[in-house]
N, C-alpha and C positions, 0 to 999 in steps of 0.2 A: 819354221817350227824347229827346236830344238830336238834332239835326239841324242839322250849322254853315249858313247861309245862301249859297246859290253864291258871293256874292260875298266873301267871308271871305278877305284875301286871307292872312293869317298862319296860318291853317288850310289854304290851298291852296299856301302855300310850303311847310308841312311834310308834307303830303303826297306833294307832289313830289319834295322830296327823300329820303325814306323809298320811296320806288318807284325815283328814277334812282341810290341805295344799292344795288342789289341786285347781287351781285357777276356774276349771269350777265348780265344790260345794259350791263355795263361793259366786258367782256371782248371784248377785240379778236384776233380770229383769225389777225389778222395781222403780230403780231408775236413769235408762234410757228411752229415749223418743221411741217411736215406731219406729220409724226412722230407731234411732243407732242401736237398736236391730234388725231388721229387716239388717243393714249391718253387724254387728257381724256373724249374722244366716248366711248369703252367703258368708263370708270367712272363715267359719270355714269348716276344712275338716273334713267328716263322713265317716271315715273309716277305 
């Protein structure tokens, strides 16, 4: 099994950007109305 070395830093730039990719980290609540967010919040599933 492979094991990149902490200090890997081309292995730690793609994993970071592979985690600050995720669309729910990205998403900024505030530049939706209470509304939409408020329907965002009830179709998203928690679980």
């Amino acid at each position: 099994m492979y094991i990149p070395p902490k200090n890997d830093l081309e292995y730690s730039l793609k994993r970071l950007n592979g985690i600050m990719g995720i669309r729910r980290l990205s998403f900024n609540p505030y530049t939706v109305s209470d509304r939409r967010l408020l329907e965002i919040a009830e179709a998203t599933g928690w679980g």
